[in-house]
GUTIKE-266549 format. One record per atom (N, C-alpha, C): residue number from 1; atom name; y, x, z. Coordinates in steps of 0.2 Angstrom, whole numbers, plus 5000, padded with zeros to 4 digits. Atoms other than C-alpha are relative to their C-alpha. Layout:
<recs>
REC   logu   rofi     c2     c1     c3
REC    NUM     CA      Y      X      Z
...
</recs>
This chain:
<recs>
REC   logu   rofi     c2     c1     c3
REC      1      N   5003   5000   5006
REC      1     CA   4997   4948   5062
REC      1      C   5005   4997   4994
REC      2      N   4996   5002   5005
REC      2     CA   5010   4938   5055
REC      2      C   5006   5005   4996
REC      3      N   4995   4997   5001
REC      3     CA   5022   4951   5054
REC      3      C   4998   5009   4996
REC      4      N   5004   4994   5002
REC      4     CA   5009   4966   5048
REC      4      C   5000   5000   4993
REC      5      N   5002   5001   5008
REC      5     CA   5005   4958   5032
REC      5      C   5007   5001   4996
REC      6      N   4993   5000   5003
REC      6     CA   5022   4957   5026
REC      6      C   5001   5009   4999
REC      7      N   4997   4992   5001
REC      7     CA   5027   4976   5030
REC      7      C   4995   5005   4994
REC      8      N   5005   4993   5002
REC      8     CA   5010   4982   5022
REC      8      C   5002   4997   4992
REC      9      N   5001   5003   5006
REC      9     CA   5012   4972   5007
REC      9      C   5010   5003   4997
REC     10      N   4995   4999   5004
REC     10     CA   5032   4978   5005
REC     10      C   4998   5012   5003
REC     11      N   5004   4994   5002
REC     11     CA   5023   4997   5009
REC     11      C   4997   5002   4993
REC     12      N   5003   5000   5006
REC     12     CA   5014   4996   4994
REC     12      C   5005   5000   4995
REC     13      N   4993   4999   5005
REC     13     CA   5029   4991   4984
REC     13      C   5003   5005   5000
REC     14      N   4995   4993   5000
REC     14     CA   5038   5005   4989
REC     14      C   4996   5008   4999
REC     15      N   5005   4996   5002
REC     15     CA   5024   5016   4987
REC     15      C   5000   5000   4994
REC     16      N   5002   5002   5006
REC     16     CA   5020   5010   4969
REC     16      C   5009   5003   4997
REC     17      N   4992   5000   5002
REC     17     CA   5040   5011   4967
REC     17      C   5002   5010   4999
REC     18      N   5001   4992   5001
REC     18     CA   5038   5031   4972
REC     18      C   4998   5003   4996
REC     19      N   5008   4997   5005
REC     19     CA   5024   5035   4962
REC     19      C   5004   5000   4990
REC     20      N   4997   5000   5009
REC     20     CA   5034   5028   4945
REC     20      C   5007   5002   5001
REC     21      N   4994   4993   5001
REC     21     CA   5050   5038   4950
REC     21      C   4996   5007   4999
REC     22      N   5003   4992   5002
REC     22     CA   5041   5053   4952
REC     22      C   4996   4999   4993
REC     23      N   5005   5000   5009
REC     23     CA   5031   5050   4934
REC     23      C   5006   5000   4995
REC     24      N   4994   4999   5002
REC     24     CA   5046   5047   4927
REC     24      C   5004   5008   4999
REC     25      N   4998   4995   4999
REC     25     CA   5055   5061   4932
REC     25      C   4998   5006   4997
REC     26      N   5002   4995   5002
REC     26     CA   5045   5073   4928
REC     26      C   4998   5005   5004
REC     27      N   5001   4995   4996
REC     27     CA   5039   5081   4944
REC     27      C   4996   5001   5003
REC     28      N   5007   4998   5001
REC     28     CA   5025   5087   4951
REC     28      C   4995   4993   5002
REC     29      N   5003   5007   5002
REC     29     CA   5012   5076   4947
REC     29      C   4995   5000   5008
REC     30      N   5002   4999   4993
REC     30     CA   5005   5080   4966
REC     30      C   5002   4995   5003
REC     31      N   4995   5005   4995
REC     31     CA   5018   5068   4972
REC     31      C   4996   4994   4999
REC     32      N   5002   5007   5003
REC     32     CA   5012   5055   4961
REC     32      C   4992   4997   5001
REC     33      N   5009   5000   4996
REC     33     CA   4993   5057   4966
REC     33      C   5001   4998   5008
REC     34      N   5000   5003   4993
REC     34     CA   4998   5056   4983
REC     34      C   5003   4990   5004
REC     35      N   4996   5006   5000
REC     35     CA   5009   5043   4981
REC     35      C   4996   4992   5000
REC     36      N   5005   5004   5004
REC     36     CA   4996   5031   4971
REC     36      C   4995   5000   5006
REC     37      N   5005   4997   4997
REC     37     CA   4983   5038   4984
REC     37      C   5003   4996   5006
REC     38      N   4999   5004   4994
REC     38     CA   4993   5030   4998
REC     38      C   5001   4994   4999
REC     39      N   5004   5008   5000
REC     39     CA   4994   5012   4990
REC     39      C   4994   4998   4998
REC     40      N   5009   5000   4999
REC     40     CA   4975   5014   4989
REC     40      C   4998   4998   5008
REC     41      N   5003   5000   4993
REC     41     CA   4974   5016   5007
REC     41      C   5003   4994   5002
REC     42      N   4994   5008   4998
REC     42     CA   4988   5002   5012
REC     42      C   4996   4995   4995
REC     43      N   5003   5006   5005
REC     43     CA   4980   4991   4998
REC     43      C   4992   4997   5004
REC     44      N   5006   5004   4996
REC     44     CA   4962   4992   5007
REC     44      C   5000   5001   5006
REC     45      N   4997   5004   4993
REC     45     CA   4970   4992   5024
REC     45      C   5000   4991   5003
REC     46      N   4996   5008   5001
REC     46     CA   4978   4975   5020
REC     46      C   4995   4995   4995
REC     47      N   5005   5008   5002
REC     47     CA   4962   4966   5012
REC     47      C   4996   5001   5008
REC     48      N   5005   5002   4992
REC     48     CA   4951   4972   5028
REC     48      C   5004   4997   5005
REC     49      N   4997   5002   4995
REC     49     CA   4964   4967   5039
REC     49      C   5001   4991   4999
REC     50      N   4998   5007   5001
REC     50     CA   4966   4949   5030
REC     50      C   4993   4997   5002
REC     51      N   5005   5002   4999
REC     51     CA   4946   4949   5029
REC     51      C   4999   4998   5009
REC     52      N   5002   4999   4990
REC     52     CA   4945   4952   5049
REC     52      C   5003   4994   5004
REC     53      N   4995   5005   4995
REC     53     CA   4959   4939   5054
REC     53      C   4995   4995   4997
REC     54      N   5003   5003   5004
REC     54     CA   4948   4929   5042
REC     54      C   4994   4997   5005
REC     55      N   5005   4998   4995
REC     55     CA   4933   4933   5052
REC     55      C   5000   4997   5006
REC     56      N   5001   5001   4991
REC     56     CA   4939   4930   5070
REC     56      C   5005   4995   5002
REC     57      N   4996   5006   4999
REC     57     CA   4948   4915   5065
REC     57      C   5009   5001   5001
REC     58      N   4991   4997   4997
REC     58     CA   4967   4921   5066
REC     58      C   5003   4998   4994
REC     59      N   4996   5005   5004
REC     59     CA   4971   4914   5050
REC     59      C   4997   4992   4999
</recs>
């Protein structure tokens, strides 16, 4: 667990990091929906996963 929250939370960043190159750039905006759309998913990955540990005692 220790080691999960770390990589989801530097996913996000690099996700997010995606998203404002492709905006920037000027390219298709598909990218950037997608992009945005997967630190949605990573983002409430990474709260149920903290709520859970939360839950069954593991933090």
């Amino acid at each position: 667990m220790n080691v999960i929250v770390p990589l989801l939370l530097l996913l996000i960043i690099g996700s997010l990091a995606y998203a404002l190159r492709s905006l920037t750039r000027g390219g298709d905006p598909r990218r950037t929906v997608k992009a945005l759309t997967l630190r949605v998913v990573l983002s409430i990955s990474l709260f149920a996963l903290v709520m859970a540990g939360k839950l069954w005692g593991n933090w």
